[in-house]
PAVEXMI-829020 format. One line per field, with one value per residue (C-alpha): x negated, y, z negated; residue number from 1. Coordinates in steps of 0.5 Angstrom, whole numbers, always signed. Each point is the difference from the previous one (the first is absolute). Example, Ala and Ser with C-alpha at 12.3 -4.5 7.8 and 13.67 -1.06 7.14 Angstrom:
BEGIN
px <- (-25; -2)
py <- (-9; +7)
pz <- (-16; +2)
n <- (1; 2)
END
This chain:
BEGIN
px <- (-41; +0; -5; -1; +1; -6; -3; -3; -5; -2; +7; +2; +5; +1; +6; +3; +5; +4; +0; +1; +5; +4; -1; +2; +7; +2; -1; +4; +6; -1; -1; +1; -8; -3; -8; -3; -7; -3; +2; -4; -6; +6; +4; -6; -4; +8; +0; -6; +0; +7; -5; -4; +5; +3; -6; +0; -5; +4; +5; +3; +2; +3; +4; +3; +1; +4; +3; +3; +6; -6; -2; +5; -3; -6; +4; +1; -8; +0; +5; -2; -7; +1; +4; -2; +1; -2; +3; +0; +4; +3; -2; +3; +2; +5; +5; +0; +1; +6; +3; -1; +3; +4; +4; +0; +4; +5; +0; +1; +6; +3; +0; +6; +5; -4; -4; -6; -3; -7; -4; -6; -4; -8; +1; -9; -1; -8; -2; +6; -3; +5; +6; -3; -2; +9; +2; -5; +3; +7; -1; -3; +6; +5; -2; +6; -2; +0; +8; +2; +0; -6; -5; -6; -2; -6; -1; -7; -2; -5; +1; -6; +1; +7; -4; -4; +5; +4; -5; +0; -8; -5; -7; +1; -5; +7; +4; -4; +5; +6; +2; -2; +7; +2; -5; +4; +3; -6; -4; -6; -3; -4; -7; +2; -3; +0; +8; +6; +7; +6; +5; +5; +6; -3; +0; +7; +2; -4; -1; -4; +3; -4; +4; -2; +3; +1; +5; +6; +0; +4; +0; +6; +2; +1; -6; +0; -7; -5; -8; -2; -7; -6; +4; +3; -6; -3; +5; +3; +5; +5; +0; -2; +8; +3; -4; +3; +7; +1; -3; +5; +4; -1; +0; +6; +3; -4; -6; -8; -5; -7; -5; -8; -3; -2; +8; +5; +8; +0; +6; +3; -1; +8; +2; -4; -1; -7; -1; -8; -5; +1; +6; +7; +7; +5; +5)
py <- (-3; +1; +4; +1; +6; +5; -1; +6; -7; -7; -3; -6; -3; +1; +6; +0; +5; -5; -2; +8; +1; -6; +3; +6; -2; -5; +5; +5; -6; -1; +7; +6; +1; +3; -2; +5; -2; +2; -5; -5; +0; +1; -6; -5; +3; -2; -6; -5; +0; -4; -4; -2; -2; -5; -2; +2; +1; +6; +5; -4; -6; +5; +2; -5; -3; +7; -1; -8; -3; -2; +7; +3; -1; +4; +5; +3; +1; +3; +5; +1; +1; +5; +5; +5; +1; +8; +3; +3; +2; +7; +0; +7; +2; +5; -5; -3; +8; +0; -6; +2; +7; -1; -7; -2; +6; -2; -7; +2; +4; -4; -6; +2; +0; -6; -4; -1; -3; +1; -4; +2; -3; -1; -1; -3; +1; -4; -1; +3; +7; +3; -3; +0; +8; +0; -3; +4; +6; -3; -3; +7; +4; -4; -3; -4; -2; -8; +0; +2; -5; +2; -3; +1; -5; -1; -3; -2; -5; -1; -6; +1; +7; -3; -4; +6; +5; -6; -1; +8; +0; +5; +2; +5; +5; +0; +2; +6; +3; +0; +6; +1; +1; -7; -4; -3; -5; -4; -5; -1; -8; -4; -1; +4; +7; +1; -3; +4; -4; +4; +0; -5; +5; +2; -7; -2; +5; -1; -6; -2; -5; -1; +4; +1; +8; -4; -6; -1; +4; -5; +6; +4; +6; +6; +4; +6; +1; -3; +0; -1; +3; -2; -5; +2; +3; -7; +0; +3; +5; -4; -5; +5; +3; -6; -1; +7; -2; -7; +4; +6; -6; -3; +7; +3; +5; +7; -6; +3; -3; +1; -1; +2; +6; -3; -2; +3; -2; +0; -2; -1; +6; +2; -6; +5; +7; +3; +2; +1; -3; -7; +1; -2; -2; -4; +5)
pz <- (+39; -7; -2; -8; -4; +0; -7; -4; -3; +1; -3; -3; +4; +8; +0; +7; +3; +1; -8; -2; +5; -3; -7; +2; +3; -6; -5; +4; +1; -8; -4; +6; -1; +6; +1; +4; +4; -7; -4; +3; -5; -6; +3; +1; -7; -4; +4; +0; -7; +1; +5; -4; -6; +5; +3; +7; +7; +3; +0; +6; -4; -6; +5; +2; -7; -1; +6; -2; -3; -6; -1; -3; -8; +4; +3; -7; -1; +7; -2; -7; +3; +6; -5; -3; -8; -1; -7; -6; -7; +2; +7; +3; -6; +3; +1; -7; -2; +4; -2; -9; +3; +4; +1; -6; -3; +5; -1; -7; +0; +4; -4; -4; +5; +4; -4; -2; +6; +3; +6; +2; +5; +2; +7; +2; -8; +2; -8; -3; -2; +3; -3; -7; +1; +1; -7; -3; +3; -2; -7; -2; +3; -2; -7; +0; +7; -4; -1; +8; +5; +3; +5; +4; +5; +4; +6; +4; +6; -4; -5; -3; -2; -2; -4; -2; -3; -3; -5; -1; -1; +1; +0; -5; +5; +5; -6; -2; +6; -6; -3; -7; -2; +3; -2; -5; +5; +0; -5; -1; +2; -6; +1; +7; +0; +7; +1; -1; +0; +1; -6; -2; +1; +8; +1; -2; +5; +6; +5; +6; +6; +6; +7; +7; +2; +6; -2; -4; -6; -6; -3; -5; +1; +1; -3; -3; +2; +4; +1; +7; +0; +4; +4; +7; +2; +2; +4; +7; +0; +2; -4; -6; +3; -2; -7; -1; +3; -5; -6; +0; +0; -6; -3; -4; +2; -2; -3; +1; +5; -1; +6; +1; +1; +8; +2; +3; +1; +7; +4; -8; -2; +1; -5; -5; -3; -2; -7; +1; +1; +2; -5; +4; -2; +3; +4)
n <- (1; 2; 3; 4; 5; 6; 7; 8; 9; 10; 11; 12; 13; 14; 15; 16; 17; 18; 19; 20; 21; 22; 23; 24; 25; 26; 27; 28; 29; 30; 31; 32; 33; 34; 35; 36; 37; 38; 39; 40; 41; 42; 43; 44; 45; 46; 47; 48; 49; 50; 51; 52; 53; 54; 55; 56; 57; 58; 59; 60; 61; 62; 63; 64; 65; 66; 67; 68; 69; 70; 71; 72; 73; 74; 75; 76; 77; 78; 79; 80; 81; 82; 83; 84; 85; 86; 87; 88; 89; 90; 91; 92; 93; 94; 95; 96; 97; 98; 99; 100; 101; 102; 103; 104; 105; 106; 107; 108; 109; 110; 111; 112; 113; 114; 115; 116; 117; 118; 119; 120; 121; 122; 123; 124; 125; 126; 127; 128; 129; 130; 131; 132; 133; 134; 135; 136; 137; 138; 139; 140; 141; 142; 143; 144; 145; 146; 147; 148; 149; 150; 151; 152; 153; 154; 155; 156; 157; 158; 159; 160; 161; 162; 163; 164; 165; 166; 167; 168; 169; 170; 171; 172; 173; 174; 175; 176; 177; 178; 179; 180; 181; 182; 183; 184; 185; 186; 187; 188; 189; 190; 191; 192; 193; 194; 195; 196; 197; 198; 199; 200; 201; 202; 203; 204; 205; 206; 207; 208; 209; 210; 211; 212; 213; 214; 215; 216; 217; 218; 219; 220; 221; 222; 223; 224; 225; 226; 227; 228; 229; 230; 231; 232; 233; 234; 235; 236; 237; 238; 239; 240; 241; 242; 243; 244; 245; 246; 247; 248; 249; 250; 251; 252; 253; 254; 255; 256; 257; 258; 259; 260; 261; 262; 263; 264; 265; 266; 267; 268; 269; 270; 271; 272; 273; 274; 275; 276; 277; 278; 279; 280; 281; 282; 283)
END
């Protein structure tokens, strides 16, 4: 017998264990998410607004339509609503160092004799802070930065934030984060004050494509710096392994990955060598 799942308050639309359950395991099949039990109240609070915008009675006529050949449009809405987008202009502001001291006064010496070549990717790059804060970073340490061929690539399930980081524009409240030195790489919006948008230069070298980690990846490499920050840790561990495995993939050889201050290697750590906190390179 199925039996609904214990509501905090009188809730809006019937939510069994079945209907989470279901949830749960087609969000783990198309983003590697894991829902624990405690997700229950954020599923069904991310969820219902797609009910009501569609019209519907229950969770179990949603889950169906998600199930069905003519939920395929929906299915974007459900993933873009079950993922979480939580970022910020310099966000572990460490890595940012690394790359201003260390990486680039590499790339910069070897260009002479490999050319001026440089890709950087934002792997979950959400709203596009974190590929825009990496072409502040670059533009400021390498002033002729414009003449390379140099691109940041930002990529997110989310098409909304794909949207989003497209447009370059921001609360200026979130852009308080940018160091005084760097805010040259942002413009002023007419008649917005509360609006921000990235610089011109910043948005001719970045751009935004909508990926799933777990698909194929139409993407060209190799980088010679990733940022995978904040992702695998929705992940279970054998599936954060293979994340690892097809980044040290696509990295060129020596080239620098980022992950968050809660990941770990695990199984792919072998593929790498540390150099501090969350910082590795490609053995």
């Amino acid at each position: 017998m199925t039996t609904a799942v214990e509501p905090r308050r009188q809730r809006e639309f019937r939510f069994d264990r079945a209907d989470f359950d279901f949830i749960a395991s087609l969000v783990r099949q198309r983003t590697g998410i894991v829902l624990a039990d405690n997700k229950q109240d954020m599923v069904y609070g991310r969820l219902t607004r797609r009910l009501r915008a569609l019209n519907m009675n229950s969770f179990t006529d949603y889950c169906a339509l998600v199930a069905s050949p003519a939920g395929q449009d929906e299915l974007i809405a459900f993933t873009n609503a079950l993922t979480t987008n939580l970022t910020s202009f310099f966000r572990e502001g460490h890595h940012y160092d690394h790359l201003r001291d260390e990486v680039l006064p590499r790339l910069a010496a070897r260009a002479a004799s490999q050319g001026r070549r440089l890709r950087i990717w934002s792997a979950g790059s959400s709203s596009g802070e974190e590929a825009y804060s990496a072409a502040m970073i670059l533009l400021a340490a390498l002033p002729d930065a414009g003449r390379w061929d140099a691109r940041i690539l930002g990529t997110d399930i989310d098409s909304s934030m794909v949207a989003h980081a497209t447009a370059g524009l921001y609360d200026a409240e979130r852009a308080a984060r940018i160091p005084d030195d760097l805010r040259r790489f942002i413009e002023a919006v007419p008649g917005r004050p509360d609006k921000v948008r990235m610089a011109a230069a910043l948005r001719r070298m970045v751009s935004f494509k909508r990926l799933n980690l777990l698909g194929r990846w139409p993407v060209k490499g190799p980088f010679d710096v990733i940022f995978c920050r904040n992702v695998a840790i929705y992940f279970d561990k054998p599936t954060q392994a293979r994340l690892y495995t097809r980044l040290g993939e696509v990295l060129a050889p020596g080239g620098t990955l980022y992950i968050g201050h809660s990941e770990h290697l695990g199984g792919a750590g072998g593929r790498f060598v540390a150099h501090g906190r969350t910082t590795y390179s490609r053995a």
